[in-house]
C-alpha positions as CSV (number, residue, x, y, z in Angstrom):
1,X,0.0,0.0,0.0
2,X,1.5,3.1,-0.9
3,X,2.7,5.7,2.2
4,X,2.0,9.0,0.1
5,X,-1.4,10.1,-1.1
6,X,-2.8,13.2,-2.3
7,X,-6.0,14.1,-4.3
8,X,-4.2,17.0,-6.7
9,X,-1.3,14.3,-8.1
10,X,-1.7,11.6,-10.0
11,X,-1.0,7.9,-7.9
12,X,1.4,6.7,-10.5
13,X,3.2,10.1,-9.7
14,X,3.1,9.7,-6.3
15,X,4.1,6.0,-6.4
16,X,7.2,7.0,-8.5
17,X,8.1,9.9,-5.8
18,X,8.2,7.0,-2.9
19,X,10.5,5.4,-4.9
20,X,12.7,8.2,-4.8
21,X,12.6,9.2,-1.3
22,X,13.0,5.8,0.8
23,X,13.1,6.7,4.2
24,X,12.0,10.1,4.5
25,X,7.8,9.2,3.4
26,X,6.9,11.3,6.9
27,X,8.3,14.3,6.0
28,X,7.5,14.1,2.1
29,X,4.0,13.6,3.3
30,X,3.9,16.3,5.6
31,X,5.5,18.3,2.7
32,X,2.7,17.7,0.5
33,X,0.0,18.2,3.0
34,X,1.3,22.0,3.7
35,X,1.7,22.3,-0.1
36,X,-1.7,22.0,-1.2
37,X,-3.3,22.0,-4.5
38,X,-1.3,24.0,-7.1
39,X,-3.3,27.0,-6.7
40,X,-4.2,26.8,-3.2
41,X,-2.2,29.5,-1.3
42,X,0.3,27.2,1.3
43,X,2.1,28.4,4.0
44,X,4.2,31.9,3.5
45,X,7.6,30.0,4.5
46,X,8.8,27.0,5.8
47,X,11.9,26.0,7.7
48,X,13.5,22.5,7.1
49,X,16.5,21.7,9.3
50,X,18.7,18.6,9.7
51,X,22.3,17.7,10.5
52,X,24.3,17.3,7.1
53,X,23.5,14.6,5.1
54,X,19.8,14.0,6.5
55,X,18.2,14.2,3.0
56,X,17.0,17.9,3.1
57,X,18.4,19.3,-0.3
58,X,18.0,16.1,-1.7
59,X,13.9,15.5,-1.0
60,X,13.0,19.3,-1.9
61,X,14.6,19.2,-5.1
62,X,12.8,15.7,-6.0
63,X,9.4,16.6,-4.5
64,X,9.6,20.1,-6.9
65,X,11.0,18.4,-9.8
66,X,8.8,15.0,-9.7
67,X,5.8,16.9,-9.3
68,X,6.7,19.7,-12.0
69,X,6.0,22.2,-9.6
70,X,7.5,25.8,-10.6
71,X,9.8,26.6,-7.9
72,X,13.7,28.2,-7.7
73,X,16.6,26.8,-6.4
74,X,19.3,28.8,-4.8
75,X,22.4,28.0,-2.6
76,X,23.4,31.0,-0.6
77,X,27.1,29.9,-0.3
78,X,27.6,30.5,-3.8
79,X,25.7,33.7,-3.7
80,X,26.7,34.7,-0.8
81,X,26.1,38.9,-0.3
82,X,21.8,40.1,-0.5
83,X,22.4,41.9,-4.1
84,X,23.4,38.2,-6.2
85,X,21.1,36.4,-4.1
86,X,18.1,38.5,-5.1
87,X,19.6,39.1,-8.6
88,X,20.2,34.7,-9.3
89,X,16.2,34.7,-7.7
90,X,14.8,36.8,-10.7
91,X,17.2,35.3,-13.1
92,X,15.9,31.7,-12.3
93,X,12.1,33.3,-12.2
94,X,12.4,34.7,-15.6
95,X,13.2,31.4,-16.9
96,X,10.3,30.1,-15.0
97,X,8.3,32.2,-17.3
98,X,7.5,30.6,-20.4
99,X,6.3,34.2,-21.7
100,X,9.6,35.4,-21.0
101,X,12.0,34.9,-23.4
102,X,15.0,36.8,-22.5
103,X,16.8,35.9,-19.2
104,X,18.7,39.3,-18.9
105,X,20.6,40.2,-15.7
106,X,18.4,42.5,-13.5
107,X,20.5,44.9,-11.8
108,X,18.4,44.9,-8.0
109,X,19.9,46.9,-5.3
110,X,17.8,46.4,-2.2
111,X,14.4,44.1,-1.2
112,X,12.2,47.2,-2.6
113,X,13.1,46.4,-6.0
114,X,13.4,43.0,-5.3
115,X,9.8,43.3,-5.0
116,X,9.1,45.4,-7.6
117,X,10.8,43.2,-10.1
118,X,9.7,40.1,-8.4
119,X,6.0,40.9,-9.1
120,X,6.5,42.0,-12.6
121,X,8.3,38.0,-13.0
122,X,5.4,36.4,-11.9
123,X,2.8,38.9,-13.9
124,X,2.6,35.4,-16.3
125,X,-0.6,33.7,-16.2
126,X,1.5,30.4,-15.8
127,X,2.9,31.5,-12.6
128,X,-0.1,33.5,-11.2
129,X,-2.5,30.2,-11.5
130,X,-0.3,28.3,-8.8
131,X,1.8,28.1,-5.6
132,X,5.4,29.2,-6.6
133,X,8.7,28.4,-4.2
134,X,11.6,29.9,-3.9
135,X,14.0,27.5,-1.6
136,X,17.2,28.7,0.0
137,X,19.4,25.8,0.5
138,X,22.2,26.8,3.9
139,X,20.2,29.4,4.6
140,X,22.2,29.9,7.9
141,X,24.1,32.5,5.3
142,X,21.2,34.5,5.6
143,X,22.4,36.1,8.8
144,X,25.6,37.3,7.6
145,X,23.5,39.2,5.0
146,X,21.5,43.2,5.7
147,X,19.0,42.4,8.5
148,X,16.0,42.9,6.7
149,X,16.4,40.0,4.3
150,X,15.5,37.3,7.2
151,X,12.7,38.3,7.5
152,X,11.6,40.1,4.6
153,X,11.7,36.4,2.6
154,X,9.9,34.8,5.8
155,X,6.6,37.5,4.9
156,X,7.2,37.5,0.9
157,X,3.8,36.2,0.2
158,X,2.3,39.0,2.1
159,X,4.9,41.9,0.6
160,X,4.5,41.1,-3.0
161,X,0.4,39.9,-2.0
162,X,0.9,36.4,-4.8
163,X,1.1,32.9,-4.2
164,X,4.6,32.5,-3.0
165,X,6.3,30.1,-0.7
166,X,9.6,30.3,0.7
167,X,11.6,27.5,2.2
168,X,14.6,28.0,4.2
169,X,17.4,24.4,4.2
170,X,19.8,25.0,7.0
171,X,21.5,22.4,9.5
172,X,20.7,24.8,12.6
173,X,17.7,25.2,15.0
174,X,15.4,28.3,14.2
175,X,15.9,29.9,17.8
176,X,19.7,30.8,16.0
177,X,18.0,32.5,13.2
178,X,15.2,34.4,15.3
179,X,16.4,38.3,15.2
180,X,15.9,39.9,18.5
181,X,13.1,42.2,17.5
182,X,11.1,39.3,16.1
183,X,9.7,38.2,13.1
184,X,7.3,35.9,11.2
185,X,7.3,32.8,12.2
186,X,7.9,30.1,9.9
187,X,6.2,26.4,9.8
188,X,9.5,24.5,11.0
189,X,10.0,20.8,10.1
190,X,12.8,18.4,11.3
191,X,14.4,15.6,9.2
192,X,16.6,13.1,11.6
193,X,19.7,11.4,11.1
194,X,18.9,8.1,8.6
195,X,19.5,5.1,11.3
196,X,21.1,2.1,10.9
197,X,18.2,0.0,9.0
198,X,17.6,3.4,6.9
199,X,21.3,3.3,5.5
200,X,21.1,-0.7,5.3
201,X,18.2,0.1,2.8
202,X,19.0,3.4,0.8
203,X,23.0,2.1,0.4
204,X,21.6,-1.8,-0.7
205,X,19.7,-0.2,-3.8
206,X,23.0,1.0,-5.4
207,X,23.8,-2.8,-5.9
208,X,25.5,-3.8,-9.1
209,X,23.7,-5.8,-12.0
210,X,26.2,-8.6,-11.8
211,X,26.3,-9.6,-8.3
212,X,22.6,-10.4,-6.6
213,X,21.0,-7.8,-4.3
214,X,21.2,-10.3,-0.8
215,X,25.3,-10.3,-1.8
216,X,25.5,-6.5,-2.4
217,X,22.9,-6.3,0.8
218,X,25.5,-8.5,3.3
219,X,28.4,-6.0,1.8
220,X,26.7,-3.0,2.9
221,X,25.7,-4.8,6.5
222,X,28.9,-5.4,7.3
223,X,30.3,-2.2,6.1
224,X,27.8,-0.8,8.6
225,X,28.7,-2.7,11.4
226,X,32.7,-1.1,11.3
227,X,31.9,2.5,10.0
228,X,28.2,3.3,12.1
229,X,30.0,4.2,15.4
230,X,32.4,6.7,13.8
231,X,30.3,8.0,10.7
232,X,26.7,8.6,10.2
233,X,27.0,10.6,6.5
234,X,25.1,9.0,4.0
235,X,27.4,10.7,1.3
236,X,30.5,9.5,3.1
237,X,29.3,5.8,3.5
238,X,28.4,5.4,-0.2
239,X,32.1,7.0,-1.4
240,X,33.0,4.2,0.9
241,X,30.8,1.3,-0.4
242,X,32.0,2.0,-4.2
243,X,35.6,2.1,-2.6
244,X,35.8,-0.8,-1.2
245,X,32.9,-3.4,-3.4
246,X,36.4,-4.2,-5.6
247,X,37.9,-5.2,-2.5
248,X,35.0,-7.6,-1.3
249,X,34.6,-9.4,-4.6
250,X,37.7,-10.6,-5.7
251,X,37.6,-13.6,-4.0
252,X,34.1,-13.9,-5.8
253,X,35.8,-13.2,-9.4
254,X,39.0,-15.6,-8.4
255,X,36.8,-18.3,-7.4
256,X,38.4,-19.3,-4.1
257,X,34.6,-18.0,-2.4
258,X,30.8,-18.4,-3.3
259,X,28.5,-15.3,-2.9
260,X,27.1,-17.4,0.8
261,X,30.6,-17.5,2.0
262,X,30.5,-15.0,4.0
263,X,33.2,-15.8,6.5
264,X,35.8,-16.4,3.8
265,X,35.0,-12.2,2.4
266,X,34.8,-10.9,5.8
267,X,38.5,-12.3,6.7
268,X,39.7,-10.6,3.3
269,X,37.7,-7.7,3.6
270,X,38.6,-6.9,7.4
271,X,42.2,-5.5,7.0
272,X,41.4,-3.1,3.7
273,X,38.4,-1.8,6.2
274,X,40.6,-1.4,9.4
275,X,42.9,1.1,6.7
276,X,39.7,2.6,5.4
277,X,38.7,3.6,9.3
278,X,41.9,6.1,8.8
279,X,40.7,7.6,6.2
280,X,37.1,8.8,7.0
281,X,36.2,12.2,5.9
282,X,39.8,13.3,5.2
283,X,40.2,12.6,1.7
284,X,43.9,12.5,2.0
285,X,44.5,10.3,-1.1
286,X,42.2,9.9,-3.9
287,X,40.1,7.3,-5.3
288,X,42.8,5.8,-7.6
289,X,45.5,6.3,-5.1
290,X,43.1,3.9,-2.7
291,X,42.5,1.3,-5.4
292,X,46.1,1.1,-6.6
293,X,46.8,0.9,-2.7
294,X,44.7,-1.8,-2.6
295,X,45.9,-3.9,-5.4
296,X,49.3,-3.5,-4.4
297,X,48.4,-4.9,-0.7
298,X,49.9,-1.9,0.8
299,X,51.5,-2.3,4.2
300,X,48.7,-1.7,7.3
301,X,51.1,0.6,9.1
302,X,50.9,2.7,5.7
303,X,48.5,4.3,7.3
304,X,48.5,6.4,10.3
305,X,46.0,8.6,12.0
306,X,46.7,11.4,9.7
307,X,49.1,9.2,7.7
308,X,52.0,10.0,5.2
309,X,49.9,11.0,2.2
310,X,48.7,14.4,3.7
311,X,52.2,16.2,4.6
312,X,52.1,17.0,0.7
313,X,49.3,19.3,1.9
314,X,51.4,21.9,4.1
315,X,53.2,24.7,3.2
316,X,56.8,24.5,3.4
317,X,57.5,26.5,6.5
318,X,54.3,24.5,8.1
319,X,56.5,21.5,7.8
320,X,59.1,22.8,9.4
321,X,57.5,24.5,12.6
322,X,55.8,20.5,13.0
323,X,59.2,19.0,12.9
324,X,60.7,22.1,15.3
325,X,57.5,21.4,17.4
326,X,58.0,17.9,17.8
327,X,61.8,18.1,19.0
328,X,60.6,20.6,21.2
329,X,58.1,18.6,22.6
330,X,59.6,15.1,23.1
331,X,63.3,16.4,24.0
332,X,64.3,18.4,27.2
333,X,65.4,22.0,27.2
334,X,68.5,21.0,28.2
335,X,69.3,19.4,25.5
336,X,68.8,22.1,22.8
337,X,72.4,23.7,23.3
338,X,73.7,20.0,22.2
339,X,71.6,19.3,19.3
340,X,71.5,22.5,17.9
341,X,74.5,24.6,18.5
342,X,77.2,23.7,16.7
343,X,80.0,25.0,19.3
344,X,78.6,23.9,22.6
345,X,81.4,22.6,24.5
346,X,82.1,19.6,26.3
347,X,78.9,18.2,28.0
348,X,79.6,16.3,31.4
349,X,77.2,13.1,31.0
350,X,75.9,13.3,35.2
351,X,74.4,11.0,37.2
352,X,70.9,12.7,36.8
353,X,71.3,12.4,33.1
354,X,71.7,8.7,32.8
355,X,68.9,8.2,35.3
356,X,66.4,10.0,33.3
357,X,67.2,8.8,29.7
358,X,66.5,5.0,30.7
359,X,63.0,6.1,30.2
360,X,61.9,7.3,26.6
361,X,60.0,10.2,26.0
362,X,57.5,8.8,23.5
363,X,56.5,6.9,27.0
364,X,55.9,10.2,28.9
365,X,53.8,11.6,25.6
366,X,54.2,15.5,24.5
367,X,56.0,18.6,27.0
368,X,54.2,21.7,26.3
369,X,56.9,24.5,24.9
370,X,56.9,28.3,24.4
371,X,56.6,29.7,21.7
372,X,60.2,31.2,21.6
373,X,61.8,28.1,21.9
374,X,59.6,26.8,18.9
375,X,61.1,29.8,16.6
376,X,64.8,29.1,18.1
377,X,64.8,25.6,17.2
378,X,63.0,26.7,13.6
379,X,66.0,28.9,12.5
380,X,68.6,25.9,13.6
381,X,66.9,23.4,11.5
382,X,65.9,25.6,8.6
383,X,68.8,26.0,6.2
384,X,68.3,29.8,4.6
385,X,67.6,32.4,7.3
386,X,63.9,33.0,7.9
387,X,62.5,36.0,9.0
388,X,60.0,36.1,12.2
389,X,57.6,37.7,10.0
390,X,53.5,37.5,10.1
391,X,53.7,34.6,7.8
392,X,55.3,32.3,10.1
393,X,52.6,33.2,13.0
394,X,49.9,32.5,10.7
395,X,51.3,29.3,9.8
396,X,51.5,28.2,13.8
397,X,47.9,29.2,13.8
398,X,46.4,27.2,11.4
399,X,48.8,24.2,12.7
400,X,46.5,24.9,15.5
401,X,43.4,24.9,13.5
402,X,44.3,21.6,12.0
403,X,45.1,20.2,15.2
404,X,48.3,19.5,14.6
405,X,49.2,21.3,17.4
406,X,47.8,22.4,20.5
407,X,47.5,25.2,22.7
408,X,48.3,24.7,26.1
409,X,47.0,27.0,29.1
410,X,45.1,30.5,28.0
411,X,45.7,33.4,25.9
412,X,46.1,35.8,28.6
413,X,48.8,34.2,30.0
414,X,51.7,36.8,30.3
415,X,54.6,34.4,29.5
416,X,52.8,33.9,26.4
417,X,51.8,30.9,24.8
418,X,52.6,27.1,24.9
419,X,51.9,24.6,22.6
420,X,52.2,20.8,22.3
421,X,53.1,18.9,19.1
422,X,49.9,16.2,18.3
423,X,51.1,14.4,15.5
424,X,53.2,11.0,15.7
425,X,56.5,10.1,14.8
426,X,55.9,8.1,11.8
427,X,54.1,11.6,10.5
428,X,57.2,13.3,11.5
429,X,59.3,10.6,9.7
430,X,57.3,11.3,6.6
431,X,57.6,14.9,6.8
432,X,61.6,15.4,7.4
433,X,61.8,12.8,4.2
């Protein structure tokens, strides 16, 4: 029995719409409820919001297109200041229009024109005779924009008086968007996290045409049961899925296993997925670099927490201040005049010397340092002479940012401030190659 129903749209549409949307039926239902007929006025603005990945973007734009509803679709990250969002609004409503031909850039320099123009869009009898939309996919950008826009697009049904919907896509609550002298309050609607039976289903329907859907389907389960705990992201666990398919299969393809042997696959699939754990969300090598990994049964220690593939990323002082920061971490102060000076003078090995180095530092994990001794042991191990300009600073700052280092203590401190190096030694083996 089919989950969505509506008088106004066809029930083979409908049908064809569930099929698109597994898993989020509720919400496309309560869409179409608030929607209406097509030229029933619906609900001035709506606010849809979600964690990342939760199907938002995804649902609007196959509810509007499926149904042929006339609607505009703008992400305010790419248009990101009040003049080219309402400018890329008009554009996309002029080719709406079927009696407008030409889609001309409109110069609009504040919501009063905006309206202007926007009424003179929709003056076609097309557009008059039902509900148009106007979604704003992140509209969290919104608030970095003039305060009037907020809620000026939250009352646009009653500013330009036509049949106008706005819907607003963002990833936070509405009581961060509320201004503090109030607006109009929008119908808000939440979309959950997909759980673990919801990604079983959605990922299982990707399953290739020349294995069976139960052998794609035990894949995906036990791709689930290693990546759920640590990652949730729908997008993220299907990059994963075609990753790693290849993988799974070849003792299919070799015929060594049977598609029930499922003990056999796990036991050759296990290791590649233990390495694929390191890599989740970071994107450190590409897809071919993985597969070529792969095929060449790379060695499991190639990997790393942030592992050798990414130091190709930082800039060439960044490396650098990491390898500085990890001598200053792991080796005592005292030590620095007989590593890095190069006439230091006789040093007198002493009792308290030989106590303490029977115990490694890796054992006793990071020191904190100051920030002076970071730059002092930067110009030893740097060979040209670098200057303690505002570049280097930024640098240690988005080291920081990064979490490649961290900041110990506050900001306020007067001594100024101390960091600790993060990173491991294999990372600082790759690095100083």
């Amino acid at each position: 029995m089919p989950n969505l129903e509506h008088p106004a749209y066809p029930a083979a549409t409908l049908l064809h719409l569930e099929s698109l949307v597994p898993c989020r039926e509720s919400q496309v239902s309560m869409l179409l409820s608030i929607f209406g007929e097509r030229q029933q006025f619906s609900f001035p603005s709506i606010f849809i919001y979600g964690h990342t990945s939760s199907g938002k973007t995804y649902v609007m734009q196959t509810l509007l297109n499926t149904l042929q509803l006339p609607h505009v679709f703008v992400n305010c990250v790419e248009y990101f200041t009040s003049r080219l969002l309402l400018e890329e609004v008009l554009i996309q409503l002029q080719s709406c229009s079927s009696e407008t031909e030409q889609t001309s850039h409109v110069p609009c320099d504040n919501f009063n024109d905006f309206v202007r123009l926007f009424k003179q869009a929709v003056a076609s009898r097309e557009l008059q005779d039902q509900t148009l939309y106007i979604v704003l996919d992140r509209a969290e950008q919104l608030r970095e924009m003039e305060a009037n826009i907020l809620p000026a697009f939250l009352r646009l049904q009653e500013l330009t008086d036509r049949n106008v919907t706005v819907v607003l896509l963002s990833e936070i609550v509405w009581e961060l968007f509320r201004p503090n002298t109030g607006c109009f309050e929008p119908f808000t609607l939440y979309f959950p996290d997909y759980s673990i039976g919801h990604l079983q289903k959605i990922l299982s329907q990707n399953h290739p045409p020349e294995y069976s859907a139960d052998f794609y389907s035990a894949y995906i389960n036990i791709l689930l049961g290693v990546f759920y705990m640590v990652c949730r992201d729908l997008k993220e666990l299907q990059h994963l899925a075609a990753l790693n398919f290849s993988k799974y299969c070849e003792p299919v393809a070799s015929g060594e296993a049977n598609e029930r042997d499922t003990r056999k696959l796990w036991k050759n699939i296990e290791p590649h997925l233990k390495k694929a754990m390191q890599t989740v969300y970071l994107r450190e090598i590409s897809s071919s670099q993985w597969e070529r990994l792969q095929r060449d049964d790379g060695e499991p220690g190639q990997l790393k927490g942030l592992s050798a593939h990414t130091h190709v990323e930082l800039p060439y002082y960044s490396k650098f201040l990491l390898i500085a920061a990890y001598l200053a971490s792991y080796n005592p102060v005292r030590t620095d005049k007989r590593f890095f000076l190069k006439h230091h003078g006789k040093i007198r090995k002493t009792k308290f010397m030989k106590k303490h180095e029977k115990t490694s530092n890796h054992l006793l994990g990071p020191k904190p340092f100051p920030l002076d001794r970071l730059l002092a042991i930067l110009y030893s191990i740097v060979d040209n002479r670098v200057a303690p300009a505002a570049n280097i600073f930024s640098q240690i700052t988005s080291l920081v940012t990064l979490q490649l280092l961290s900041i110990v203590g506050h900001n306020d401190q007067l001594d100024g401030p101390r960091y600790k190096c993060t990173v491991s030694l294999d990372f600082i083996r790759a690095i100083a190659r």
